[in-house]
MARMAR-12133 format. One record per atom (N, C-alpha, C): x, y, z; atom name. Coordinates in nm, 3 decimals, padded with zeros to 5 digits. Atoms other than C-alpha are relative to their C-alpha. Example, Ala and Ser with C-alpha at 12.3 -4.5 7.8 and 13.67 -1.06 7.14 Angstrom:
BEGIN
X / Y / Z / site
00.089 / -00.119 / 00.000 / N
01.230 / -00.450 / 00.780 / CA
00.090 / 00.120 / 00.000 / C
-00.082 / -00.119 / -00.006 / N
01.367 / -00.106 / 00.714 / CA
-00.077 / 00.109 / 00.073 / C
***
This chain:
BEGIN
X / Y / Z / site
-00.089 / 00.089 / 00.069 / N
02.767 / -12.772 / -07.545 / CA
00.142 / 00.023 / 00.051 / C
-00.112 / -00.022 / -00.098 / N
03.123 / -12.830 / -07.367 / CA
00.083 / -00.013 / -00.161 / C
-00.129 / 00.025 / 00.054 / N
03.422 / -12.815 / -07.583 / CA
00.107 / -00.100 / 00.043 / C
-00.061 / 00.065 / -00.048 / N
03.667 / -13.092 / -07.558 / CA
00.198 / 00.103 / 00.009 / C
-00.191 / -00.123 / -00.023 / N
04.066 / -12.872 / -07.432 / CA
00.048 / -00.084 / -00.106 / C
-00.078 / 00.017 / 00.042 / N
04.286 / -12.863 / -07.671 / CA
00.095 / -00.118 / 00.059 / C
-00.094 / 00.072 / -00.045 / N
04.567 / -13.146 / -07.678 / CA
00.141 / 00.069 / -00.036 / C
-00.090 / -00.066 / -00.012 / N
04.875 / -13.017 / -07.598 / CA
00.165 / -00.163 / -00.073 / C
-00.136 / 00.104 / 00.071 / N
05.226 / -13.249 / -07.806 / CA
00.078 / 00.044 / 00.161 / C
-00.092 / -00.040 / -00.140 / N
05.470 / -13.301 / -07.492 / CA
00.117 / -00.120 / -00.083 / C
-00.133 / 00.077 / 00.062 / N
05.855 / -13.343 / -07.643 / CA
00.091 / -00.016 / 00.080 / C
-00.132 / -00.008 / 00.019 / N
06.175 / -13.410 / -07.556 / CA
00.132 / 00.006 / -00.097 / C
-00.102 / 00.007 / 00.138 / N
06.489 / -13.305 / -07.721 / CA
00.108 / 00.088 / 00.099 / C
-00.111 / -00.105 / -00.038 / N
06.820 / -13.134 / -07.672 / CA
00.031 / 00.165 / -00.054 / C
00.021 / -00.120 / 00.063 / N
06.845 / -12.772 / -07.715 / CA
00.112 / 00.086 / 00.071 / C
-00.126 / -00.066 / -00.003 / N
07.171 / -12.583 / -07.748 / CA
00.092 / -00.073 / 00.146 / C
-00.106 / 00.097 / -00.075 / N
07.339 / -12.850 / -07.536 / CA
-00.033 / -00.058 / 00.090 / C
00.070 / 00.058 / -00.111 / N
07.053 / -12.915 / -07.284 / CA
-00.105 / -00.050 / -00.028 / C
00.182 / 00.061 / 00.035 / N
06.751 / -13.114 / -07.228 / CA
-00.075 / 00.090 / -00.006 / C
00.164 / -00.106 / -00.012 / N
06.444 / -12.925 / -07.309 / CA
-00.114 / -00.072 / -00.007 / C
00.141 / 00.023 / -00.014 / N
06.111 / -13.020 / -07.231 / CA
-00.077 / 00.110 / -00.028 / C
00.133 / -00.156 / 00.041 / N
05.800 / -12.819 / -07.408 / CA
-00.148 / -00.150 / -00.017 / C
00.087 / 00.045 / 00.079 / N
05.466 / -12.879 / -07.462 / CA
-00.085 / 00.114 / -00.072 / C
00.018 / -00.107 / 00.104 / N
05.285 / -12.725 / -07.744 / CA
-00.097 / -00.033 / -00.050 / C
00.051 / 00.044 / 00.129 / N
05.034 / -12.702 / -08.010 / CA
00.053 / -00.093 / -00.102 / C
-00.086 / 00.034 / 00.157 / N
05.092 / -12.989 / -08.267 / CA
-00.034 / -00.013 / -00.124 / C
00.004 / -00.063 / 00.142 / N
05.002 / -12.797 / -08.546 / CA
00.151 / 00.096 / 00.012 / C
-00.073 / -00.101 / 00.026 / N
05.307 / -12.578 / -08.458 / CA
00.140 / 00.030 / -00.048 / C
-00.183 / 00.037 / 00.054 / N
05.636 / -12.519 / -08.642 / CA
00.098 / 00.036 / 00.080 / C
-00.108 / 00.004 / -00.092 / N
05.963 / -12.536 / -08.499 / CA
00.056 / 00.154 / 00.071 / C
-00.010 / -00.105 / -00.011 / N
06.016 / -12.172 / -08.532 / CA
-00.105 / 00.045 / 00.141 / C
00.104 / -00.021 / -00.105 / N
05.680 / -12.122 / -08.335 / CA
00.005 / -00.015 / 00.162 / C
-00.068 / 00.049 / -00.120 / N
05.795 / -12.359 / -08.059 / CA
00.104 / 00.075 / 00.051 / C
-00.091 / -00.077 / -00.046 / N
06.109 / -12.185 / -08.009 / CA
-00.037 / 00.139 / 00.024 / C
00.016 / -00.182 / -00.032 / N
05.978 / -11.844 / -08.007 / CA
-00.074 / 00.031 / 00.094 / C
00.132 / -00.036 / -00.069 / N
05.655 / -11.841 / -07.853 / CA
-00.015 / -00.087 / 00.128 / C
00.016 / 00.124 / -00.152 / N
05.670 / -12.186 / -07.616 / CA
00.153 / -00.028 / 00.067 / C
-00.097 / 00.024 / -00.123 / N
06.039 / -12.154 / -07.478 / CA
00.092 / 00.130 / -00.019 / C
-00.009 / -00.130 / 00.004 / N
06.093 / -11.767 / -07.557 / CA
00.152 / 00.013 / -00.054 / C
-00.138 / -00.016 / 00.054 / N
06.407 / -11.817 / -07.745 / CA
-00.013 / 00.095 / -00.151 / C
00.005 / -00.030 / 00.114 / N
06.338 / -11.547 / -08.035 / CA
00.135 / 00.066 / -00.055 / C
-00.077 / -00.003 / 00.057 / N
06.687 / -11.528 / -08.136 / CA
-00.036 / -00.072 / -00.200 / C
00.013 / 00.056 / 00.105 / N
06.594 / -11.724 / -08.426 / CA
-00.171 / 00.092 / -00.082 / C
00.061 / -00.054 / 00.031 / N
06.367 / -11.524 / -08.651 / CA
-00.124 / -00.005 / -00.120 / C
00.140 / -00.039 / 00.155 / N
06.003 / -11.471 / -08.871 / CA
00.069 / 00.037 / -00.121 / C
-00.014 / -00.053 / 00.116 / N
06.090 / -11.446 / -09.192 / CA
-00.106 / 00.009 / -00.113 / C
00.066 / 00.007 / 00.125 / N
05.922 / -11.512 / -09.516 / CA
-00.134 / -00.144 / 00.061 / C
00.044 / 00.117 / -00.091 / N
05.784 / -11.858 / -09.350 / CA
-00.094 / -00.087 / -00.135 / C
00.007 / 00.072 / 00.095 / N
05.785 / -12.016 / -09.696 / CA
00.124 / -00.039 / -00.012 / C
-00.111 / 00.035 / 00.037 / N
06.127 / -12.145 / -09.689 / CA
00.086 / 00.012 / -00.076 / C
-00.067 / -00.075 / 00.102 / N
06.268 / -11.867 / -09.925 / CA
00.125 / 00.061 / -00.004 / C
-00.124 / -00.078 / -00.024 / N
06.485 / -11.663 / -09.723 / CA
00.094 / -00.033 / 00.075 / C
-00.071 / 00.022 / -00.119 / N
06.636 / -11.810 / -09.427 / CA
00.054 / 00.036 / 00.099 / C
-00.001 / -00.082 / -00.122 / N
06.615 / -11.615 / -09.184 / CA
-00.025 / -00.091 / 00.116 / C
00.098 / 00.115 / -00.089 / N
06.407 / -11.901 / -08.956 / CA
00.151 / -00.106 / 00.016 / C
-00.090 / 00.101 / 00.004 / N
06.744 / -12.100 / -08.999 / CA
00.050 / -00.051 / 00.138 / C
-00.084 / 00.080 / -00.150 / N
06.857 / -12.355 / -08.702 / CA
00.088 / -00.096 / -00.058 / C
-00.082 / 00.152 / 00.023 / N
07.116 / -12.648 / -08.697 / CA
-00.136 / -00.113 / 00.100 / C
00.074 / 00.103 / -00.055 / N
06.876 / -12.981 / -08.627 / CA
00.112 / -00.095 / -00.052 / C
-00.053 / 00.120 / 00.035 / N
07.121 / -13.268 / -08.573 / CA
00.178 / 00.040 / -00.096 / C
-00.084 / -00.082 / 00.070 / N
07.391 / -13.003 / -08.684 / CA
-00.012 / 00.016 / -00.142 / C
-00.007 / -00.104 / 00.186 / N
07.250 / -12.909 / -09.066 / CA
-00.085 / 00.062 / 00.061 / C
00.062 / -00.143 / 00.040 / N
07.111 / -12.638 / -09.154 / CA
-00.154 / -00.040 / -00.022 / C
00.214 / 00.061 / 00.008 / N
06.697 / -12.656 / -09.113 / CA
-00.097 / 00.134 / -00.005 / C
00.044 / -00.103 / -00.007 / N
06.426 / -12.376 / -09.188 / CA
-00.110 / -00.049 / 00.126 / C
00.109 / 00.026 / -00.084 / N
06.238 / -12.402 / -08.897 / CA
-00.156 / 00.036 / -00.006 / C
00.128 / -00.073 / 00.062 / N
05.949 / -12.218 / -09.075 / CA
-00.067 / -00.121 / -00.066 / C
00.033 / 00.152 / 00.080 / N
05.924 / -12.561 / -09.268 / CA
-00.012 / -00.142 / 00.073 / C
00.037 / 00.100 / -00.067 / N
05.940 / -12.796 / -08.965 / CA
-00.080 / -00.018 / 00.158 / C
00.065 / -00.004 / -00.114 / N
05.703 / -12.949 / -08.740 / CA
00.085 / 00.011 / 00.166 / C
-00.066 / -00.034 / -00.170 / N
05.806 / -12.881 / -08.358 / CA
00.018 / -00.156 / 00.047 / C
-00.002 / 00.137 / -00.041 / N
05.683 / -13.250 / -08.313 / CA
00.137 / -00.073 / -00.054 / C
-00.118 / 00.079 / 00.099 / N
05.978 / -13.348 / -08.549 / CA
00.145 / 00.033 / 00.049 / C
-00.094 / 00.001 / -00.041 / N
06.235 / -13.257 / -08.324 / CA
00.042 / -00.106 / 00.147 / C
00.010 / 00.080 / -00.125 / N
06.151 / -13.521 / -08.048 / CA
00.171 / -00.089 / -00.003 / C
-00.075 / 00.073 / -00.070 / N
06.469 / -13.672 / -07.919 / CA
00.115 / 00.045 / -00.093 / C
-00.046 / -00.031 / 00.070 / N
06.662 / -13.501 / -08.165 / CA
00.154 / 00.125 / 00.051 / C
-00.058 / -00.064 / -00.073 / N
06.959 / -13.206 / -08.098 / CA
-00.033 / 00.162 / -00.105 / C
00.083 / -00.101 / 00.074 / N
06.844 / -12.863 / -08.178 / CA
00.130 / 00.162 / 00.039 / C
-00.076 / -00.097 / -00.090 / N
07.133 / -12.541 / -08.168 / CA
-00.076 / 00.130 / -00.109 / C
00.057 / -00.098 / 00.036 / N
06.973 / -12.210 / -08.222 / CA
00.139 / 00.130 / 00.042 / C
-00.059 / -00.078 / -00.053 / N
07.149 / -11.873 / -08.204 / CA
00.093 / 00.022 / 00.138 / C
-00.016 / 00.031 / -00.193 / N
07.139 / -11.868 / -07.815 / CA
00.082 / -00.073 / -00.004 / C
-00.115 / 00.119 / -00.077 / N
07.347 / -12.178 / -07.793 / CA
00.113 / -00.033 / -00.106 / C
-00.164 / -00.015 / 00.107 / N
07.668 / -12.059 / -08.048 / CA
00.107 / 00.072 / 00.091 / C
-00.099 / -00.032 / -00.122 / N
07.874 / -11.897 / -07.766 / CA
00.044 / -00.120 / 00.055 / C
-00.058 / 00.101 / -00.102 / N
08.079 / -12.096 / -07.544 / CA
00.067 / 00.031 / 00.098 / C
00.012 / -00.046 / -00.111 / N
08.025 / -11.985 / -07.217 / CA
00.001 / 00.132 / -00.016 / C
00.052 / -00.111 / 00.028 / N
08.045 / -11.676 / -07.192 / CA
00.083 / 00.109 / -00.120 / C
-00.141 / -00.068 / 00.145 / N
08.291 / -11.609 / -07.510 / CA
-00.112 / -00.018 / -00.127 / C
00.066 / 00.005 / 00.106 / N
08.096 / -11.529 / -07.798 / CA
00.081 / -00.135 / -00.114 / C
-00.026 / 00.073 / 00.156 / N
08.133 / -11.779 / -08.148 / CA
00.097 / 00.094 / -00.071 / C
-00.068 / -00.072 / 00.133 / N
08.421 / -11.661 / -08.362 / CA
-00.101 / 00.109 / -00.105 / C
00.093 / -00.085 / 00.134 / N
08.176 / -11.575 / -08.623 / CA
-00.081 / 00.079 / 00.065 / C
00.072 / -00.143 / -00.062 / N
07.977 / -11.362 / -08.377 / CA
00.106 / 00.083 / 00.022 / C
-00.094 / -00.133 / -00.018 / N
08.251 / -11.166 / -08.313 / CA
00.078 / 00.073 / -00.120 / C
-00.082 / -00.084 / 00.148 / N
08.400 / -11.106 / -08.681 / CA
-00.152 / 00.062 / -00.027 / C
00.099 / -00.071 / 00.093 / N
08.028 / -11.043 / -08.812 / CA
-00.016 / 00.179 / 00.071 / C
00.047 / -00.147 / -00.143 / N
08.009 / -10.749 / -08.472 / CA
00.154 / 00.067 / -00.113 / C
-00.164 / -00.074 / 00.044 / N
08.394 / -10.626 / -08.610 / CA
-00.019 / 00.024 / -00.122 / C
-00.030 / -00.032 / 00.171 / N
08.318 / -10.641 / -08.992 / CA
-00.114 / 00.115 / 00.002 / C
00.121 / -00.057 / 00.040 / N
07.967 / -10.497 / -09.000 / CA
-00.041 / -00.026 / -00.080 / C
00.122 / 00.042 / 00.088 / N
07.837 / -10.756 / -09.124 / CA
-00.165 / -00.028 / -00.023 / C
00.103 / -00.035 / -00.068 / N
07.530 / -10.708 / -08.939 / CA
-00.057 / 00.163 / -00.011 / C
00.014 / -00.149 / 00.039 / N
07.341 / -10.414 / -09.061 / CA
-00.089 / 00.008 / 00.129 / C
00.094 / -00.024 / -00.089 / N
06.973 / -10.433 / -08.924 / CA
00.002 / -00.159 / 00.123 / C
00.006 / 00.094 / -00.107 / N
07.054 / -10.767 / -08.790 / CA
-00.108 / -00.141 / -00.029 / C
00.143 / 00.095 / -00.029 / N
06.738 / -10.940 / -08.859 / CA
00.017 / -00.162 / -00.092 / C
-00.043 / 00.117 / 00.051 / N
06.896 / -11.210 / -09.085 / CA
00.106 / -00.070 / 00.060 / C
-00.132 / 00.054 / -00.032 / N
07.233 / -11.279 / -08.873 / CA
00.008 / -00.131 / 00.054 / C
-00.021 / 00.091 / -00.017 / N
07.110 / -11.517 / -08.707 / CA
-00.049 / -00.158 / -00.070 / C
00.061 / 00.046 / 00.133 / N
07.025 / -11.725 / -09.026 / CA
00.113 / -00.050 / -00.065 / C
-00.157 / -00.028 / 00.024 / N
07.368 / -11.664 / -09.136 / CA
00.116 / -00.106 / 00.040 / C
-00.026 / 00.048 / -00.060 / N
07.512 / -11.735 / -08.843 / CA
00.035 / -00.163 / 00.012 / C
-00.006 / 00.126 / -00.048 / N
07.450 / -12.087 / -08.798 / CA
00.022 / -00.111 / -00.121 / C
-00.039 / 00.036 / 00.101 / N
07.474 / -12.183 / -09.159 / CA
00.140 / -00.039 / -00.007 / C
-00.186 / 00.053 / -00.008 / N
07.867 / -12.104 / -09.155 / CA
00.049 / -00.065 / 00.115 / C
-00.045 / 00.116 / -00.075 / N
07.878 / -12.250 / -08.825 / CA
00.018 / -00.183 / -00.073 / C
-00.021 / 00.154 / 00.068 / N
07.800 / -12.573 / -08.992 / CA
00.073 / 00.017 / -00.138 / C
-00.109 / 00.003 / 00.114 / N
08.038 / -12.480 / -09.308 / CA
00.081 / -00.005 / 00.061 / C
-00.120 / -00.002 / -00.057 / N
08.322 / -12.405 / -09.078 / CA
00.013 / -00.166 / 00.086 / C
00.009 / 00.149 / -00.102 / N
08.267 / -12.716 / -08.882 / CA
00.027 / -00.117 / -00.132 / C
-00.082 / 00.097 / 00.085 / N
08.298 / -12.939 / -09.231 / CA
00.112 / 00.042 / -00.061 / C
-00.131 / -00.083 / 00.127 / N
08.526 / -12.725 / -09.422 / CA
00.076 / 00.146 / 00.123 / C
-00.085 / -00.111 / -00.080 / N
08.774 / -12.532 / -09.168 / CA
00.063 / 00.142 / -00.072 / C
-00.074 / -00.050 / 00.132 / N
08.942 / -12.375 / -09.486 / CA
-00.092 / 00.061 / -00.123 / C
00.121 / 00.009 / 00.091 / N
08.624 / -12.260 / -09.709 / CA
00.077 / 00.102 / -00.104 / C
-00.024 / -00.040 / 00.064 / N
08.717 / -12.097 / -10.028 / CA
-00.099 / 00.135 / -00.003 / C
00.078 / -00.116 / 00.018 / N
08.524 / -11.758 / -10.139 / CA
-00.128 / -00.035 / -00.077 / C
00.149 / 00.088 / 00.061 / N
08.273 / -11.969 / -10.384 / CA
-00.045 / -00.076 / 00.117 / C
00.109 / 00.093 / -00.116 / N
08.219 / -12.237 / -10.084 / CA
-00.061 / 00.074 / 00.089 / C
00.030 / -00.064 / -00.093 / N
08.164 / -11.978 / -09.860 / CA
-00.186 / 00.033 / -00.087 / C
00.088 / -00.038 / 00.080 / N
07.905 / -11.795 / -10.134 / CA
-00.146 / -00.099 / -00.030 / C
00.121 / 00.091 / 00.065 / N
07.708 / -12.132 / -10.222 / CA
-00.018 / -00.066 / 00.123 / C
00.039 / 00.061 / -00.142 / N
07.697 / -12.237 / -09.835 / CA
-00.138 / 00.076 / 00.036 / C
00.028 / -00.109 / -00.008 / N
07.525 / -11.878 / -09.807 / CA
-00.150 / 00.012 / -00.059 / C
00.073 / -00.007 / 00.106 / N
07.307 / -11.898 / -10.120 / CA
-00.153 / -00.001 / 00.050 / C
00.139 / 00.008 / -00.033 / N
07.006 / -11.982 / -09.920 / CA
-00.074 / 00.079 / 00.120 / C
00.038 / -00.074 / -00.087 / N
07.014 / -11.666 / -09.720 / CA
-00.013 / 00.062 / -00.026 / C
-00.009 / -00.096 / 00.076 / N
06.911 / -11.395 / -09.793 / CA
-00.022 / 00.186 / 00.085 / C
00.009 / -00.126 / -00.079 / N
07.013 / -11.011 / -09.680 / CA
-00.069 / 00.157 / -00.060 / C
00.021 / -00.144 / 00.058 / N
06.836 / -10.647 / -09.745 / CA
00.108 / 00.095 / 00.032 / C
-00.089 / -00.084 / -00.014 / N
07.098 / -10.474 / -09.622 / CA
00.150 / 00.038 / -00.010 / C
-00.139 / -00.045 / -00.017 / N
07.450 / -10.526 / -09.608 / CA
00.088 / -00.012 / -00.186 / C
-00.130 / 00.018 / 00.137 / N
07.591 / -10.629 / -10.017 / CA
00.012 / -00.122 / 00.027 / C
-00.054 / 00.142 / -00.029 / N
07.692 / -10.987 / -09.869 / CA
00.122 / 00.003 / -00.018 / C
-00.162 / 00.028 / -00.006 / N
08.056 / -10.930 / -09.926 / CA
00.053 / 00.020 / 00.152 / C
-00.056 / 00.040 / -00.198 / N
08.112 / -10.823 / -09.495 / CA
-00.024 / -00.116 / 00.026 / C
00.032 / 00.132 / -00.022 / N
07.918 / -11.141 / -09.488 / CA
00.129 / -00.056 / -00.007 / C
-00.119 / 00.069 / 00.040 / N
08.168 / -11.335 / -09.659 / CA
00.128 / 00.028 / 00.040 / C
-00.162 / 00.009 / -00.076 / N
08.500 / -11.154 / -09.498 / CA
-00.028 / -00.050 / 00.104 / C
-00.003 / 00.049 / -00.139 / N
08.321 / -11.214 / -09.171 / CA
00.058 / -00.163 / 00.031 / C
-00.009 / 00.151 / 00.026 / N
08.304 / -11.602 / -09.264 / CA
00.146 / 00.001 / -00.016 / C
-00.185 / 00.021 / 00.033 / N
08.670 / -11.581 / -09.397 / CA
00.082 / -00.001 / 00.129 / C
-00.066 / -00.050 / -00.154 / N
08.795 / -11.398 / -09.088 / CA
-00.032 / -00.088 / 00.119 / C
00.055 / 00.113 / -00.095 / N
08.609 / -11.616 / -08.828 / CA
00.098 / -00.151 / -00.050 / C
-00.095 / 00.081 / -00.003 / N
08.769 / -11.935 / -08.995 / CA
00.116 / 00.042 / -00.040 / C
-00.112 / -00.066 / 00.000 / N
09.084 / -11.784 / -09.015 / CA
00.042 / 00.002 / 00.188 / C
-00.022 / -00.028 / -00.154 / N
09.078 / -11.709 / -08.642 / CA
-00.026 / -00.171 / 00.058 / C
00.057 / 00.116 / -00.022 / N
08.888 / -12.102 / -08.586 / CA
00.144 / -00.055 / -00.012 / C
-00.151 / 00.074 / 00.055 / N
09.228 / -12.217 / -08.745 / CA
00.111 / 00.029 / 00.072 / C
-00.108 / -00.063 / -00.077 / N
09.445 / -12.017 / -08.502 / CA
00.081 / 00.113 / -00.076 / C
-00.112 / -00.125 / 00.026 / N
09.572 / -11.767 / -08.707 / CA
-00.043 / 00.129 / 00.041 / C
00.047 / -00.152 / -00.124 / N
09.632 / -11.422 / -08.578 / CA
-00.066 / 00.080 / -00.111 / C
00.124 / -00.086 / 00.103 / N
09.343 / -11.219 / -08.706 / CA
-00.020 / 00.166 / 00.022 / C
00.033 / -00.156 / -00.003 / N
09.340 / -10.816 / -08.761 / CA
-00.061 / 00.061 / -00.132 / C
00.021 / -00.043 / 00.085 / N
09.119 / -10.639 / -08.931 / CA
00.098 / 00.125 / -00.084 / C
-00.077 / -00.066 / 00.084 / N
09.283 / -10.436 / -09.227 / CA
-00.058 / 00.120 / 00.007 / C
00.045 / -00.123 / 00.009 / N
09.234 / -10.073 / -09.205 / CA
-00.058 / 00.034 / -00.103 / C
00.031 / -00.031 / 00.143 / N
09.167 / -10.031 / -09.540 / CA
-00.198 / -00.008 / -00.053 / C
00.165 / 00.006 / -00.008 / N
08.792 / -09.965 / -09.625 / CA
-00.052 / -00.091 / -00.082 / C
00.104 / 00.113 / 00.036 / N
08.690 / -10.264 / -09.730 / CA
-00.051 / -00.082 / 00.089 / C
00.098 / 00.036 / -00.042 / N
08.575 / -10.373 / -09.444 / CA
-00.098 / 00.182 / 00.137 / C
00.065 / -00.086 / -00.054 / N
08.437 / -10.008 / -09.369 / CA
00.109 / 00.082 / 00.082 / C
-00.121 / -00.114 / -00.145 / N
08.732 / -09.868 / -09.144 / CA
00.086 / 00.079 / -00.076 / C
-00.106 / -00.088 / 00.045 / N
08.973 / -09.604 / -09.221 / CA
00.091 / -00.006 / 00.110 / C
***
């Protein structure tokens, strides 16, 4: 008895600023696709019930659990993952306050984080300490408290805005 091969989904879409072509399982979620079929595992396994947000990408610039969407559902669409938040070879503001605050403990949520306040800073240049908090709300960290979180976010748009940015010695964000 022969087996009929698997059918393989063949997409197009944009991915962190370029065309990408995959083809894939299409049973497989977006997360899956990115990790396993174009080796981008910046973006991370989490819970993969759409609890914690760890799995978090910008699709179309919001905020998307990729744990929750099909791979097929990004066809022609624009997709920015971790990987493609630098610009060139200058890290993202917010990658560089979260590295300076320590707001990154084990890491395994940042880039979850990450891309969330990208898209807060991008509507709201100016975010208050609640907007920041309820932008946030659907992430979730074991390690750090979430308040480095939140200076990181502060500090990053702060710096986005042009103002001159130094961290404060003072141990609240850990330094003496």
């Amino acid at each position: 008895m022969s087996r009929k091969p698997k059918q393989k989904a063949h997409i197009e879409f944009t991915l962190n600023g370029e065309t990408a072509e995959v083809a894939f399982a299409p049973h497989k979620t977006l997360l899956e696709v990115l990790r396993e079929d174009l080796n981008l595992t910046g973006t991370k396994h989490g819970c993969e019930l759409g609890e914690c947000g760890t799995c978090t990408v910008l699709v179309d610039r919001k905020p998307i659990l990729s744990c929750l969407m099909l791979g097929l559902d990004v066809e022609g669409r624009e997709v920015t993952t971790v990987e493609g938040m630098n610009e060139g070879a200058q890290l993202h503001p917010l990658q560089e306050t979260f590295a300076d605050t320590g707001a990154a403990q084990c890491g395994y949520c940042t880039p979850g984080f990450l891309l969330v306040a990208k898209e807060l800073l991008t509507k709201n240049p100016n975010p208050t300490r609640e907007e920041i908090k309820e932008a946030l709300s659907g992430n979730l960290c074991r390690c750090t408290g979430y308040i480095k979180i939140y200076e990181a976010v502060e500090l990053a748009a702060a710096k986005m805005r042009g103002e001159s940015v130094e961290l404060p010695k003072e141990s609240v964000y850990g330094y003496e």
